[in-house]
C-alpha positions in Angstrom: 38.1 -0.3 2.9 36.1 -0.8 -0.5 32.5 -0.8 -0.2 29.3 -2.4 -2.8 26.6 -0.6 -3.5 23.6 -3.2 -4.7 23.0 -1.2 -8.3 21.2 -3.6 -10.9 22.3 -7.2 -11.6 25.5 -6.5 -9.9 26.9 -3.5 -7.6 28.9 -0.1 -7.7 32.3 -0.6 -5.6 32.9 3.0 -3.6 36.7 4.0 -2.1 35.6 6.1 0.6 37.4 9.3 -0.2 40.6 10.1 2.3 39.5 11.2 5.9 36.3 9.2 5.5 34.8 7.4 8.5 32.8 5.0 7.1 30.1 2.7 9.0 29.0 0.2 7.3 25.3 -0.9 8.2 24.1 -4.2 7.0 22.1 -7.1 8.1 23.1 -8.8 10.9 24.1 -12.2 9.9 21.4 -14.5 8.3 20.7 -17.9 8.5 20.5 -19.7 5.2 18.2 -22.6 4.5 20.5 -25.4 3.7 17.9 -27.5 1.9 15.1 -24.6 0.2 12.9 -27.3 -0.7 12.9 -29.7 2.0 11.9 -26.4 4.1 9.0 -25.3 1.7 7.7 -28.9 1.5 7.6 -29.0 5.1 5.8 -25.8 5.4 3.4 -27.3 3.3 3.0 -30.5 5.7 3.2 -28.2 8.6 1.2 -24.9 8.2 0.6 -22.6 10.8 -3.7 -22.4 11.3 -4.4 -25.1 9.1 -4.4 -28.7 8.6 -1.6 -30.1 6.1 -2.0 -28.3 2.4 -2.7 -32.1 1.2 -5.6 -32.4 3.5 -7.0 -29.1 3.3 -7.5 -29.0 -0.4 -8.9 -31.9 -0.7 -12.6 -31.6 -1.9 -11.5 -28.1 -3.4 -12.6 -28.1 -7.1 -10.4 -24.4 -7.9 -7.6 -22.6 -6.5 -6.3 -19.1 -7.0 -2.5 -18.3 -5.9 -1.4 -14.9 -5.9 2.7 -14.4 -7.1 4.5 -10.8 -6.4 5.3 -8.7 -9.4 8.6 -8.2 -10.9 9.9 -5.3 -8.8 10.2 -8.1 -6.1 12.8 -10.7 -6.5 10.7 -13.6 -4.7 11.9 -17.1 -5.3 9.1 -18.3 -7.0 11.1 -20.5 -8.6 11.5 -22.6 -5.8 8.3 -23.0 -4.4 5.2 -22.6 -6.9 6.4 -26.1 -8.2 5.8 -28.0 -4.7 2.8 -25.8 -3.9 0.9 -27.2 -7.0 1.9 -30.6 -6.9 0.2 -30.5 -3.5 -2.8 -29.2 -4.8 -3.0 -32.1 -7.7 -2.2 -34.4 -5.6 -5.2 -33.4 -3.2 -7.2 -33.8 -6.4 -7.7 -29.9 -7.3 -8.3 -30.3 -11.1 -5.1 -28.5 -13.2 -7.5 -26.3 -15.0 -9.4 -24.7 -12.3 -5.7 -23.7 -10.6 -4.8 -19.5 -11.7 -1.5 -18.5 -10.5 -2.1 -14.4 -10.7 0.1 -11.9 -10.8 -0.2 -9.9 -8.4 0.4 -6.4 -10.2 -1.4 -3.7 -7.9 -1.1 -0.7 -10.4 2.1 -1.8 -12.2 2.4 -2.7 -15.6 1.7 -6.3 -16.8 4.7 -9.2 -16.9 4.2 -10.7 -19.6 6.7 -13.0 -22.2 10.1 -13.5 -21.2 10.0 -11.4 -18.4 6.7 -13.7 -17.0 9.2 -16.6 -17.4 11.5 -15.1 -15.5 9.5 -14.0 -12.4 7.7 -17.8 -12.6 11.4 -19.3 -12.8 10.3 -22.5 -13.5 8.9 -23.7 -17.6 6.9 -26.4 -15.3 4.4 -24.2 -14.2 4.0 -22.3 -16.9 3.3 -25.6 -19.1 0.7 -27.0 -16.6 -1.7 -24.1 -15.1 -2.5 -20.8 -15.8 -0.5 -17.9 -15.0 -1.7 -14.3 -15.8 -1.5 -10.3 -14.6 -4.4 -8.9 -12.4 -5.7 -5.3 -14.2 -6.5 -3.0 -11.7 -8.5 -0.9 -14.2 -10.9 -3.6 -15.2 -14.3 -3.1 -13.6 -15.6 -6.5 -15.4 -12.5 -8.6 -13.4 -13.7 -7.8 -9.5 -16.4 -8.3 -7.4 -17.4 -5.4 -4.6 -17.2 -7.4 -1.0 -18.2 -3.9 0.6 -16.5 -1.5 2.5 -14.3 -1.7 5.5 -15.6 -0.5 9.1 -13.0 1.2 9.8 -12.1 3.9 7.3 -14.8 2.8 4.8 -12.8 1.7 2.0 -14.7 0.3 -1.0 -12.9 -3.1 -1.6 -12.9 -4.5 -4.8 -11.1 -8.2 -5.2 -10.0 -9.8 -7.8 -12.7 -12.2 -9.3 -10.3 -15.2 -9.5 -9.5 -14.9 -6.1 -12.7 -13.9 -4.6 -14.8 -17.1 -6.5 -11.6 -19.8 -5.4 -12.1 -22.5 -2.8 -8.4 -22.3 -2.3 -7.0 -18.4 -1.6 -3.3 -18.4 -1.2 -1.1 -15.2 -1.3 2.8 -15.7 -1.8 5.4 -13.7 -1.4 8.6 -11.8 0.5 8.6 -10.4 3.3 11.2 -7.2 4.3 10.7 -3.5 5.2 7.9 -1.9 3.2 7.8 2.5 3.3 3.8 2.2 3.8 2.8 -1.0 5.2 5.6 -1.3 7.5 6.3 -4.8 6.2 5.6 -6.2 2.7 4.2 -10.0 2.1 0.7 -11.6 3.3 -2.0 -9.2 3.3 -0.2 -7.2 0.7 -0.1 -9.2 -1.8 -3.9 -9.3 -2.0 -4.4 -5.7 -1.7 -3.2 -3.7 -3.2 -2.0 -7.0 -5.2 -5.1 -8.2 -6.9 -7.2 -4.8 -5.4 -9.4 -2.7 -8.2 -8.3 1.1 -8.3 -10.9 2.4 -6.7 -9.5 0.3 -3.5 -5.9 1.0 -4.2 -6.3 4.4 -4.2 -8.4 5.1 -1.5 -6.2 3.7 0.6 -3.2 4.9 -1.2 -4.3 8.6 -0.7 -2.4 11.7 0.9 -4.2 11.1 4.5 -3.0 7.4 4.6 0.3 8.5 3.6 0.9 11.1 5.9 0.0 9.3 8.9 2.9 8.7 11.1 2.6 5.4 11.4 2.6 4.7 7.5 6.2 3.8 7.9 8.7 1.3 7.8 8.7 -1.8 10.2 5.4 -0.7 11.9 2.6 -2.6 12.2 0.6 -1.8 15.1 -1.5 1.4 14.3 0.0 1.3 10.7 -3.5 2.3 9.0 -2.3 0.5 5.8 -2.1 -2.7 7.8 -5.3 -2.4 9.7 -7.2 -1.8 6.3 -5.3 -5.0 4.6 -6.5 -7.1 7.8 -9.8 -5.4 7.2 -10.1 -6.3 3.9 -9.0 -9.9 4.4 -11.7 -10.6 6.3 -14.4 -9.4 4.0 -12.5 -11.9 2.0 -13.5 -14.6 4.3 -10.0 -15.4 5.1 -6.7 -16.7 2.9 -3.4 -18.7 2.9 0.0 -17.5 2.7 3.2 -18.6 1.7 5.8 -15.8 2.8 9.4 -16.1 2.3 12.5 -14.1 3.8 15.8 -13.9 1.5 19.0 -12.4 2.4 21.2 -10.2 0.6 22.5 -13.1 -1.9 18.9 -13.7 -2.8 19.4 -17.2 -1.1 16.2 -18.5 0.8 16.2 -18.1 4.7 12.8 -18.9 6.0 9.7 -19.7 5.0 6.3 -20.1 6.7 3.2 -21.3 5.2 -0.5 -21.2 6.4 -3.5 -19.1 7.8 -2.7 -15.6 5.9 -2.4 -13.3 9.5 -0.5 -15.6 11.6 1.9 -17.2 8.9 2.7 -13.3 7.7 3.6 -12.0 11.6 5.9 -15.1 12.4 8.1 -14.1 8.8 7.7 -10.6 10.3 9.0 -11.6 13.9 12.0 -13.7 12.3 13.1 -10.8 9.8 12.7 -8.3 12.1 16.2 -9.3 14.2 17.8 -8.9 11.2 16.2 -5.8 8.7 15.8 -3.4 11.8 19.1 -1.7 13.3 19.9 0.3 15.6 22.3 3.3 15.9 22.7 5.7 18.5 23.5 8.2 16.3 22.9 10.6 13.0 24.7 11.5 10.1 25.0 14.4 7.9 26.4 12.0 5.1 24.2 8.8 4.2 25.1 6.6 0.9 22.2 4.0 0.1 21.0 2.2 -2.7 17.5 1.0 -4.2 18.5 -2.5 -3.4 19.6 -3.6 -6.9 18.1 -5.6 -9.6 14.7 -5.8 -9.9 13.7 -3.2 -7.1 16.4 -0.4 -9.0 14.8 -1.3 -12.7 12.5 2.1 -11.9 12.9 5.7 -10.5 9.5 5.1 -9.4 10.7 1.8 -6.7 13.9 4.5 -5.5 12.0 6.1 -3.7 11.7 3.2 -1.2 15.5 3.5 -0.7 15.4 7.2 -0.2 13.3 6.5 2.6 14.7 3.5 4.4 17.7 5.4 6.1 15.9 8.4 7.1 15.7 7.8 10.6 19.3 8.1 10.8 20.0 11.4 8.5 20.6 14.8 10.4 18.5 17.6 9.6 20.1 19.5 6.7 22.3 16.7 5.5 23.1 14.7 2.9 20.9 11.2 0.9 23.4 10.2 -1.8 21.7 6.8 -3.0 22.7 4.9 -6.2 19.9 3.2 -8.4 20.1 1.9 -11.8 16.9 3.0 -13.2 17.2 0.8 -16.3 13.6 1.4 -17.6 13.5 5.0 -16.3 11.1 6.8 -14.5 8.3 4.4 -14.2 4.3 4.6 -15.0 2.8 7.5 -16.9 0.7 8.4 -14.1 4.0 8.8 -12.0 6.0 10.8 -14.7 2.8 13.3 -14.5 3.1 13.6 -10.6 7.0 14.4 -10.4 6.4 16.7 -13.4 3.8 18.5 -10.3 6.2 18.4 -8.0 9.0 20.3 -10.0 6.8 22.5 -11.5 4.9 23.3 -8.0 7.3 22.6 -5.6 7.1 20.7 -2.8 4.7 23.1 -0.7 2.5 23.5 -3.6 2.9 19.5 -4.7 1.3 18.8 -1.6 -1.2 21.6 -1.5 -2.6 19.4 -4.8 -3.1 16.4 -3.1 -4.1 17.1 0.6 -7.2 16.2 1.7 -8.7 13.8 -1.6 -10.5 11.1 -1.4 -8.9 9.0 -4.1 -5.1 9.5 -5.1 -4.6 10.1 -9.1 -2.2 6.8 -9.8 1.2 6.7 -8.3 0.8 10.0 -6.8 1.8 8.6 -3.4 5.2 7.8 -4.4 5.9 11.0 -4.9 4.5 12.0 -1.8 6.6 9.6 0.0 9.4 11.5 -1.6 8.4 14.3 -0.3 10.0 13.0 3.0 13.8 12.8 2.1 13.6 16.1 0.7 11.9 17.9 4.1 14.8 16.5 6.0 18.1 17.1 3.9 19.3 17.4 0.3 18.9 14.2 -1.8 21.3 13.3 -4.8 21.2 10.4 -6.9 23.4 8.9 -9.2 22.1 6.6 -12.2 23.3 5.6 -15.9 19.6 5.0 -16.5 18.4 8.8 -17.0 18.8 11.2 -19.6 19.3 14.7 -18.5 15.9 15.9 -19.5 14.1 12.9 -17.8 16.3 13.7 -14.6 15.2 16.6 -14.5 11.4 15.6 -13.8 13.3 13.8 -10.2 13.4 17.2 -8.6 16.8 16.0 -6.8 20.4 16.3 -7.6 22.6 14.4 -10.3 25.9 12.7 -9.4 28.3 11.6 -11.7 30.9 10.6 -9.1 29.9 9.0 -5.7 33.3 9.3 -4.5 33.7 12.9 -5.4 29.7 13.4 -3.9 30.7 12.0 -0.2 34.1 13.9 -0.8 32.0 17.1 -1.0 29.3 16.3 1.6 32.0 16.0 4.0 33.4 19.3 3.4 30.4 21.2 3.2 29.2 19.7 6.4 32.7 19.3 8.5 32.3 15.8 9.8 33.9 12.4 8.2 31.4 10.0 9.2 29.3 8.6 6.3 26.7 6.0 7.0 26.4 3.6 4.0 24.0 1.2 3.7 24.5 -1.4 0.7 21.2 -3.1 1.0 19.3 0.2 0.7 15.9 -0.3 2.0 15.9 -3.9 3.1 17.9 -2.3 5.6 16.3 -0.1 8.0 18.8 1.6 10.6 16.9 3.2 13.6 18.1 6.2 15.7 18.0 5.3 19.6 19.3 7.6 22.1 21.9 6.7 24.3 20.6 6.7 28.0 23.2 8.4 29.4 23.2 10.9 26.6 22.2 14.5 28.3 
């Protein structure tokens, strides 16, 4: 049995060493679309809240559509094409139409790699398309704060001034905000700093329902509904893919209701059950683009944790092609290894506002209170490893081989997809 590991624009093939038991945990099977665009172009004539897109932007003089960063590989390719058509043909004038890009934090897209993530030279050559900049005070307008935890929220002005307010995206497992897409995309997509990291901060973060696949008490989640109603509402466009990037449903309309019916469809797939642990687990970060970064790892170190015994072993594989990530990131791992991770989090408990990309690190913080972490990567120097604070490998066979030994059991669970894969530990009944 030969397994693949996602790991950049291709994948790592793994010979289980001899005596291996290997489970493989994937996806159950998906659906594919057999006709993408027919589907999206009947979303649009069929939205879920709303009238048809045709007749609900008509009499809109501007509208602002939000697009997912690189680190998601969305398939904007095949839908911003339709979705602006619509809106010319509903009479929205071409130059009051900004597709924005929805960056959060991250770094800008910009050149070839903004031709990339747009996927098609059409839009490009007929609207506008641009990055949001968190750290421009100038670019937002304050709506207020929420009731709830009394987060300031700061918008992007583009959005916030458009008749027309439609998010786009991909929905699958999300570490934070139990599931990514809709309200996401607007914050902490087009969010101003102060916003993002408020609610980015170490109480959020350590709440126990800040996890994968949860919604319901997820205090991400109730902020983002929060703060889409001080909006005044939005559209959505949310897309599931499966593991060959090929489109498998689509829902359009109303931001709320559109985002929980991808949720409900993905969930029978991205969420599985096991009725046991394992002291060996092998991931990945999911592959090109989510692996380009140490920084996005994290994400896969999480996903499987439900399933890893106390004391055992994360091996995950991740490209890391442009390295660690942001600055700000960089700074906070440099914390942890120099702190540890008792004194990391002695740092952040209890502020108001999270320094930038803090929280990832704190989310790492996880993996490493349950077992011992490794990673292997071709995208890290030794010195810039080293600021990881978890173990090198240089040969995933030889790594399982050894975490086998050391722990005396041959069952390894590997999970290819890494954390668009989110295995669940559930008891047997009769289990006493």
């Amino acid at each position: 049995m030969t397994i693949e590991l996602l790991y950049g624009k291709g994948s790592i093939t793994i010979e289980p060493p001899e005596g291996c038991v290997p489970q493989l945990i994937e996806k159950r099977p998906m659906p594919v679309l057999a006709d993408p665009l027919g589907a999206i172009r009947s979303s649009l004539a069929q939205p879920i809240g709303i009238p048809p897109l045709a007749e609900h932007a008509r009499g809109k003089g501007s509208a602002c559509i939000l697009i997912c960063d690189i680190t998601r590989p969305v398939p904007n390719h095949l839908f911003l094409r339709p979705l602006i058509e619509t809106l010319l043909a509903a009479g929205v004038p071409r130059e009051r139409i900004d597709v924005v890009v929805a960056t959060g934090l991250h770094r800008p897209n910009e050149g070839l790699e903004l031709a990339e993530l747009v996927g098609d030279p059409w839009v490009l050559e007929n609207v506008r398309v641009a990055n949001h900049f968190a750290t421009r005070d100038e670019d937002h307008v304050d709506l207020g704060r929420t009731n709830g935890r009394g987060t300031v929220v700061r918008l992007d002005r583009r959005l916030v001034e458009a008749d027309l307010k439609i998010a786009t995206g991909l929905v699958e497992p999300h570490f934070m905000a139990g599931y990514s897409g809709g309200r996401k995309v607007i914050a902490p997509g087009v969010a101003h700093a102060e916003t993002i990291t408020t609610f980015h901060n170490s109480t959020f973060m350590a709440h126990p329902k800040a996890v994968n696949c949860v919604l319901d008490g997820n205090p991400l989640h109730e902020e983002q509904l929060e703060i889409v109603g001080l909006l005044g509402g939005a559209l959505a466009l949310n897309t599931v893919i499966d593991d060959k990037r090929r489109l498998a449903f689509v829902t359009f309309g109303e931001i709320v209701e559109s985002h929980l019916e991808a949720v409900a469809f993905i969930r029978r797939y991205a969420e599985v059950e096991l009725d046991r642990k394992f002291q060996t687990v092998v991931t990945s970060s999911a592959g090109y683009p989510l692996d380009k970064t140490y920084y996005q790892t994290v994400k896969g170190m999480v996903g499987p944790l439900d399933i890893l015994a106390p004391g055992g072993d994360l091996i995950i594989a991740s490209a890391c092609s442009e390295g660690m990530g942001s600055p700000h990131f960089v700074e906070a791992q440099r914390r942890l290894v120099e702190l540890g991770e008792d004194g990391f989090w002695a740092s952040i408990e209890g502020k108001s506002h999270a320094d930038i990309d803090e929280w990832q690190t704190q989310m790492q913080l996880k993996p490493m209170r349950v077992g011992r972490v490794r990673l292997y990567t071709d995208g890290l120097d030794d010195a810039t490893f080293a600021l990881t604070g978890v173990e090198r490998v240089t040969d995933l066979g030889a790594a399982i081989a050894e975490s086998i030994s050391r722990h005396g059991d041959p069952a390894v669970a590997f999970v290819p997809e890494g954390p668009y894969v989110v295995p669940r530990y559930v008891a047997r009944r009769d289990a006493a």
